[in-house]
C-alpha positions as CSV (number, residue, x, y, z in Angstrom):
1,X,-54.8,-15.3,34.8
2,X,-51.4,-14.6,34.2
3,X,-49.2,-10.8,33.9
4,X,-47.2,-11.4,30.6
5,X,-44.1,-9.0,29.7
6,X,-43.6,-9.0,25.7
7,X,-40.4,-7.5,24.9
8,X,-39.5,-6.3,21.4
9,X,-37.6,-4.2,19.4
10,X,-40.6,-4.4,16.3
11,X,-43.7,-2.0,17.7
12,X,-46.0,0.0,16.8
13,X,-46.0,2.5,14.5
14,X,-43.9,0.3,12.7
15,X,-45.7,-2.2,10.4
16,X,-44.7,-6.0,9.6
17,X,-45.3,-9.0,10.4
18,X,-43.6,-8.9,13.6
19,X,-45.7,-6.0,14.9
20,X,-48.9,-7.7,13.5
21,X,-48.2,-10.8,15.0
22,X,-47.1,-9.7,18.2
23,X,-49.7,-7.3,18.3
24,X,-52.9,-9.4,17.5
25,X,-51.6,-12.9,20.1
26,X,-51.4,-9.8,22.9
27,X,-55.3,-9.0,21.9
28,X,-56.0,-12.4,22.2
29,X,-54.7,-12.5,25.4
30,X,-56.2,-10.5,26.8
31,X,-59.7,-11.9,25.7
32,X,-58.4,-14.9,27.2
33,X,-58.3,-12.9,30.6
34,X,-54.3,-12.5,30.7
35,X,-53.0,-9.2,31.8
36,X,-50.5,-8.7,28.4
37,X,-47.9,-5.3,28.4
38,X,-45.8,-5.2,25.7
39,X,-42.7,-2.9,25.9
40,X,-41.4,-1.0,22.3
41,X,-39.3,1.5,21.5
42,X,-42.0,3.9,21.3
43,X,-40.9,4.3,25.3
44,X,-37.5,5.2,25.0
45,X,-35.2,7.4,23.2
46,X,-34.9,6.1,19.8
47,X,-32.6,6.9,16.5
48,X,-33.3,5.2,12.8
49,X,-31.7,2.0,12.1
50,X,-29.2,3.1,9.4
51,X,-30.4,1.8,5.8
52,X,-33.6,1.3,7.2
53,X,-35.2,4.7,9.1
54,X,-38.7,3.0,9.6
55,X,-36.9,0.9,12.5
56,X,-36.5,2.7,15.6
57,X,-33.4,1.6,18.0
58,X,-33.8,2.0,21.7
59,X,-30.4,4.3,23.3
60,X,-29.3,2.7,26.1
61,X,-32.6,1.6,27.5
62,X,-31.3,-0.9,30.6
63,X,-32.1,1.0,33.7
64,X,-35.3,2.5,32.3
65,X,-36.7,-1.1,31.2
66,X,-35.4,-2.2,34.0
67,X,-38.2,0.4,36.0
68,X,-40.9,-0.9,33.8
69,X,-40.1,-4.5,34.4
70,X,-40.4,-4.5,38.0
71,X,-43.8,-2.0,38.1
72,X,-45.4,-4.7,35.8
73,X,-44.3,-8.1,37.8
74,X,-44.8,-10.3,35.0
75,X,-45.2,-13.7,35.9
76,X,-44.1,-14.4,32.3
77,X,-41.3,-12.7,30.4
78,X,-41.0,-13.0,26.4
79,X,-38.3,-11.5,24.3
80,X,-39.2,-11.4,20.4
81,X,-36.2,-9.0,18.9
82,X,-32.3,-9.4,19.4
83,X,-32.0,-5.8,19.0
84,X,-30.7,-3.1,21.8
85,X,-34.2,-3.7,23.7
86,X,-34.3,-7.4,23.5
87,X,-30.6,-7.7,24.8
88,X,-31.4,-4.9,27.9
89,X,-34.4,-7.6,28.7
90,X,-32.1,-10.2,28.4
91,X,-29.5,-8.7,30.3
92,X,-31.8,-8.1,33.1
93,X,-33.3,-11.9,33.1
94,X,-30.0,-13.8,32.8
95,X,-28.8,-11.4,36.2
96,X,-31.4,-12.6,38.1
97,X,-31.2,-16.4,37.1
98,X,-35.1,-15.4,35.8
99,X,-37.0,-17.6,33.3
100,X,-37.4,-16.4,29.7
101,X,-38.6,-17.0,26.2
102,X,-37.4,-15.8,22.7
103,X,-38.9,-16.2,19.7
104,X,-36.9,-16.3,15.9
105,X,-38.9,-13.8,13.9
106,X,-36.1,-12.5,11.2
107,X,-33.2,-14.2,9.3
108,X,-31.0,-11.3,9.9
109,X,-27.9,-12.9,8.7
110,X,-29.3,-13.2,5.4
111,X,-30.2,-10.0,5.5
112,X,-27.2,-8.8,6.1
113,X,-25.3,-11.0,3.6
114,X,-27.9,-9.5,0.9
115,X,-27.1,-5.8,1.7
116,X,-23.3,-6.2,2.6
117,X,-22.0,-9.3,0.8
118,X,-20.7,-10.7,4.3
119,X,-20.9,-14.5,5.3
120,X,-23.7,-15.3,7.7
121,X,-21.7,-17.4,10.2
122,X,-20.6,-14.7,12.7
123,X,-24.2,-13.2,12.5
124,X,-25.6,-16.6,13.4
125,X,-22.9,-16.7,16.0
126,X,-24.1,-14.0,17.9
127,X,-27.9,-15.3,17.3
128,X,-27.1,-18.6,18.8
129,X,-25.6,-16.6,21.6
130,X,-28.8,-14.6,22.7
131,X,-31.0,-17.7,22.1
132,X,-29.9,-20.5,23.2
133,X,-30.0,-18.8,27.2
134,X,-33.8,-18.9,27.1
135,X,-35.7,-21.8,28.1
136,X,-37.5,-22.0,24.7
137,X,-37.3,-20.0,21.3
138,X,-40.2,-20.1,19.2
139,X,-40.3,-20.7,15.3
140,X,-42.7,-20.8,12.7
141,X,-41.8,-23.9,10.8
142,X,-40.8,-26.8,10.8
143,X,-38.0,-25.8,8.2
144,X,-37.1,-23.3,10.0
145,X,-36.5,-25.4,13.1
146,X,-34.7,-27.5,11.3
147,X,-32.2,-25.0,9.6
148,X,-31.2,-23.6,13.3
149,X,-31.0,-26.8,14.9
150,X,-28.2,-27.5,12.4
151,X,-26.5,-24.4,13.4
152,X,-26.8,-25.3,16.9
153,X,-29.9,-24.0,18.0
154,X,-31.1,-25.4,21.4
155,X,-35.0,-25.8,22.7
156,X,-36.7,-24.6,19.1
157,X,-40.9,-25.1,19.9
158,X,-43.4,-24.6,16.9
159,X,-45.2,-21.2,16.8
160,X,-47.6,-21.1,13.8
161,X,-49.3,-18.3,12.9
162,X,-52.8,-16.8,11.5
163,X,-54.6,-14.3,9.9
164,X,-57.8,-12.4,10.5
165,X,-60.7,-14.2,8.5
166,X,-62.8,-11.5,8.8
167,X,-60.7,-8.9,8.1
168,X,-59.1,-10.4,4.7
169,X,-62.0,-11.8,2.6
170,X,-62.4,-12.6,-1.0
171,X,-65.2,-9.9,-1.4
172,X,-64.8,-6.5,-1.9
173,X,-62.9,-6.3,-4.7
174,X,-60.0,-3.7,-5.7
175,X,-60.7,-3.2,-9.7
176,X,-57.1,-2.8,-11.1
177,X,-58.4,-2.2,-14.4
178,X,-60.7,0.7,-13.8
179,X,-58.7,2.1,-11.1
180,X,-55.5,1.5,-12.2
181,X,-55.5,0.8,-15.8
182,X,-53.9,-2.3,-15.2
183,X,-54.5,-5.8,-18.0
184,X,-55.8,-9.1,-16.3
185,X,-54.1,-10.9,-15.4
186,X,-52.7,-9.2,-12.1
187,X,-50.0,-10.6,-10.5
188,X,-49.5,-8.8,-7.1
189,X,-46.6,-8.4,-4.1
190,X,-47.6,-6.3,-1.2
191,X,-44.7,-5.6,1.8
192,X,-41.9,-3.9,2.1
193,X,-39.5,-2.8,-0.9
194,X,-36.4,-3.6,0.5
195,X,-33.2,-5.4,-1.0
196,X,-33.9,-8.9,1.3
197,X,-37.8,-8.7,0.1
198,X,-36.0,-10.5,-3.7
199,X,-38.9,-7.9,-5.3
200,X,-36.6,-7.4,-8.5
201,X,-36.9,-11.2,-9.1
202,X,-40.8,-10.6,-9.4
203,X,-40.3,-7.4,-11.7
204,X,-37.7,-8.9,-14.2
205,X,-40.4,-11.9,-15.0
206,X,-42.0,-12.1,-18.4
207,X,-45.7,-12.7,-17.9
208,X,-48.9,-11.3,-19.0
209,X,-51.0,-8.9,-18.1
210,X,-49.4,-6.7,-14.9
211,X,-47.9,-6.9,-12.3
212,X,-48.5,-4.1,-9.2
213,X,-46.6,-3.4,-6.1
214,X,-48.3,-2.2,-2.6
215,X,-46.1,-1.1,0.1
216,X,-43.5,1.1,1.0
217,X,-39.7,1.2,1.6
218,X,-36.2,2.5,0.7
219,X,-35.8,0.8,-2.5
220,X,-39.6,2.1,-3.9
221,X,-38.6,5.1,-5.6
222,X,-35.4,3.2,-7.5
223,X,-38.2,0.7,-8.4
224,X,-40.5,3.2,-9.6
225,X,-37.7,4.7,-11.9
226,X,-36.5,1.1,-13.1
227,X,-39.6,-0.6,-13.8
228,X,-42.5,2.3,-15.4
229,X,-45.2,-0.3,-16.5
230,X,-45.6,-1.3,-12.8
231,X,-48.4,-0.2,-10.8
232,X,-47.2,0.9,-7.3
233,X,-49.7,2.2,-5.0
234,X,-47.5,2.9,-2.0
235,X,-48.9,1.2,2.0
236,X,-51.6,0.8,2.1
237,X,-53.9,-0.4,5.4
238,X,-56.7,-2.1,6.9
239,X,-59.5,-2.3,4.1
240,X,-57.8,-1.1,1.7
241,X,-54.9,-3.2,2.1
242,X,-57.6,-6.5,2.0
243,X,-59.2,-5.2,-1.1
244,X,-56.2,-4.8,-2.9
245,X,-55.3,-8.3,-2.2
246,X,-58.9,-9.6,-3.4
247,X,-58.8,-7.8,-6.7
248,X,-55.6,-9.6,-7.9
249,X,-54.9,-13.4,-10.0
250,X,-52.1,-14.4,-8.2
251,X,-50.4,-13.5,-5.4
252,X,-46.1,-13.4,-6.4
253,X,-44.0,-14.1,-2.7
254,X,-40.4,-13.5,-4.2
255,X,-38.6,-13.6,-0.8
256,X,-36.4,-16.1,0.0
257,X,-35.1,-15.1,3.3
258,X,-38.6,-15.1,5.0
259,X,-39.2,-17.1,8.1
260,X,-42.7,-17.0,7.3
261,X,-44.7,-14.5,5.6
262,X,-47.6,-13.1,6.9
263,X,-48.6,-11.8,3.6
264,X,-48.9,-15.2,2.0
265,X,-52.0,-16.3,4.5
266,X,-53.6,-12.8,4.0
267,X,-53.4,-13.2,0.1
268,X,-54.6,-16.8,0.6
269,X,-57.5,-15.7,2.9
270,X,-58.8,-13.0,0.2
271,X,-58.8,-15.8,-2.1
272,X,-56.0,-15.3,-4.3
273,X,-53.5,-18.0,-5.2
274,X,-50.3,-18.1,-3.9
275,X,-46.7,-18.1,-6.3
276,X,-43.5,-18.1,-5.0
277,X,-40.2,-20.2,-4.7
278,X,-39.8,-23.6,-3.0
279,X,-38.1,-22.1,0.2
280,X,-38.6,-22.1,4.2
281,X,-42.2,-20.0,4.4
282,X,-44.0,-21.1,1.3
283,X,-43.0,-24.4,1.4
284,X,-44.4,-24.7,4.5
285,X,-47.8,-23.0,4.3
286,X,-48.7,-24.7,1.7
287,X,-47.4,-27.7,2.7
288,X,-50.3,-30.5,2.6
289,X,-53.2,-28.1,1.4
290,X,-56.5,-29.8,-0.4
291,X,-56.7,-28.7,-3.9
292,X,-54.3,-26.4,-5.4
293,X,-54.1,-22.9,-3.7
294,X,-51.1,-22.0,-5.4
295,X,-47.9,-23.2,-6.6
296,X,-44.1,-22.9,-5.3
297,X,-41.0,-23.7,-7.4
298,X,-37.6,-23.1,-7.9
299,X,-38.6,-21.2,-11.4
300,X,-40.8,-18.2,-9.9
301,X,-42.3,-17.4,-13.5
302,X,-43.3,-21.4,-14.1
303,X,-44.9,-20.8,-10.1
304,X,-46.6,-17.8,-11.4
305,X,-48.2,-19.0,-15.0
306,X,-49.0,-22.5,-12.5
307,X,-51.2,-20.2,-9.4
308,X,-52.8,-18.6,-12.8
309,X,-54.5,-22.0,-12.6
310,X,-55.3,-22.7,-9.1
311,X,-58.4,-22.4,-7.0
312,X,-59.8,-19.3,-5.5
313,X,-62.5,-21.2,-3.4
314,X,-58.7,-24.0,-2.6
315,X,-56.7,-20.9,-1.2
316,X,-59.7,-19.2,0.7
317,X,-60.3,-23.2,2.4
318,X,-56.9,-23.0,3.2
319,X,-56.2,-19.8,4.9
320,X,-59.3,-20.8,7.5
321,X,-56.7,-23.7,8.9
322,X,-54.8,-20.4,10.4
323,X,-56.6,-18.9,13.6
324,X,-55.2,-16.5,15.3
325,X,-56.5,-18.2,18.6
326,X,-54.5,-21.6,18.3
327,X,-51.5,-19.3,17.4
328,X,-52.1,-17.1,20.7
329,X,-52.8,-20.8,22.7
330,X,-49.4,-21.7,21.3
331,X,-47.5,-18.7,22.8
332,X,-48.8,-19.3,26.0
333,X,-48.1,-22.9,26.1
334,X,-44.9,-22.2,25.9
335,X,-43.8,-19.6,28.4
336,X,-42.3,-20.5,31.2
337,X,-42.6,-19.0,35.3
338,X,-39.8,-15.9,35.6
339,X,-38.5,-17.8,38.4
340,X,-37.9,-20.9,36.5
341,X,-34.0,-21.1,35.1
342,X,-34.0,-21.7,31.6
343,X,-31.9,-25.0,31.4
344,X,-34.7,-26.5,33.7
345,X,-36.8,-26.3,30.4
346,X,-38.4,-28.9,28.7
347,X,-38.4,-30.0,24.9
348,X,-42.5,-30.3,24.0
349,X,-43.1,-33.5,22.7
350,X,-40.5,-35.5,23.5
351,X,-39.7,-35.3,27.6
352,X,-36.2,-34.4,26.8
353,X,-34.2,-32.1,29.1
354,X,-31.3,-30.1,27.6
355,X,-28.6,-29.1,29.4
């Protein structure tokens, strides 16, 4: 049994995949028989993140997490954000010579190059900074790990993810035509509406049928005005959320700045094909899947008209390879004693140390 400190700037109430995944490895845990606390901003004074009021950012939260640090005693400490809370924890580790772990959850540089028109490099800068002083930061793929080794990322471990088969099934059905008066086919994007999410590229396409939008964020009422014939149901949760997902053809993924993408294995795991571009996420879940459960490409509308073809029963197969146990096995794995300093860390897989 272990005490394991999860830092992170993402919490509850907010919802991504961040939260979700953090979250739901912290339940396993604990059915493991770990003691797991995870610290948010929910504990501290917070303000909205400007441009984006759903995030919450921590003011000045040092001394206080500080406090909470030492009444836990973790044996293990993880730090999942960069933002004011992940840099107080990290801070507070690198003082006392402790052992730490990171994980790389959002590309924020791109983010930021999409809402500002600035270059990523300094961004990545001050990423590689916070990082590389843990003894290991977790990724989701492999082409992820391979895009921040080349910009001088240090001790990058794997750190898959899964996806509730119970929860997300192909049966109940939402019916978008009754409901909703939507035409079959229905092509479908559910997360946030925000400028990095690339939704336009999804709404501009010519294809048949319609297309609907679930989620919410601060570019869904400009969408609403821009594009009429879409079908936008605002969040949506829990069965709802699953059903919704069921009821559509294909599932459209027009990120291209996602590390992952949650949303891709829940669409999968409802049985829904899977369209989106050949980038780092896509790419990589579907990398090596029996059958076809959906289709990526550098033409979105050709990936869209190709998932219009693919299995049901080939993406449903394919979403059970994701359990949210081997994922939480993973995390653990790779933490590391507080007391251990984090160039004392090894690579997995290959015995080599870095300095």
């Amino acid at each position: 049994m272990r005490r394991i400190l999860i830092v992170s700037d993402a919490w509850m109430p907010q919802v991504n995949g961040v939260v979700r995944t953090l979250s739901t490895v912290a339940g396993e845990l604990r059915g493991m028989g770990h003691v797991v606390e995870v610290i948010g901003p929910d504990r501290f004074r917070n303000v909205p993140c400007p441009t984006y009021p759903d995030i919450r950012l921590s003011l000045l939260p040092g001394r206080r997490l500080a406090r909470m640090i030492a009444a836990f005693r973790p044996d293990a400490l993880h730090i999942a954000t960069e933002g004011p809370l992940g840099l107080a924890a990290r801070h507070w580790a690198m003082r006392r010579g402790a052992g730490f772990t990171t994980s790389f959850h959002t590309r924020f540089p791109e983010y930021i190059q999409a809402r500002t028109g600035l270059p990523p490099g300094p961004a990545y800068a001050l990423l590689r900074w916070f990082h590389n002083a843990s003894a290991a930061t977790l990724v989701a793929t492999e082409t992820l790990s391979q895009t921040l080794a080349a910009r001088g990322f240090t001790r990058l471990l794997p750190w898959s993810r899964g996806v509730d088969l119970q929860r997300f099934r192909p049966e109940p059905r939402e019916d978008w035509t009754r409901d909703w008066n939507a035409r079959r086919p229905v092509f479908l994007y559910v997360g946030r509406i925000a400028v990095e999410k690339n939704i336009e590229a999804f709404l501009d396409l010519e294809l048949p049928g319609s297309k609907v939008v679930v989620g919410g964020g601060p570019m869904l009422a400009a969408l609403k005005l821009a594009y009429p014939d879409v079908v936008f149901t605002g969040p949506r949760a829990e069965r709802a959320l699953a059903q919704s997902y069921a009821g559509a053809d294909v599932f459209v993924f027009p990120s291209r700045t996602d590390t992952f993408g949650l949303v891709i294995l829940e669409a999968l795991a409802c049985g829904v094909p899977v369209a989106a571009y050949d980038v780092m996420g896509p790419r990589d879940i579907l990398r090596g899947a029996a059958g076809r459960p959906g289709a990526v490409s550098d033409d979105l509308r050709e990936a869209c008209l190709e998932a219009l073809q693919a299995s049901r029963a080939d993406a449903r197969a394919h979403a059970e390879r994701f359990g949210w146990r081997a994922c939480a096995e993973l995390f653990l794995a790779s933490l590391v004693p507080l007391a251990a300093a984090p160039a004392r860390a090894v690579r997995r897989g290959t015995g080599h140390r870095d300095a």
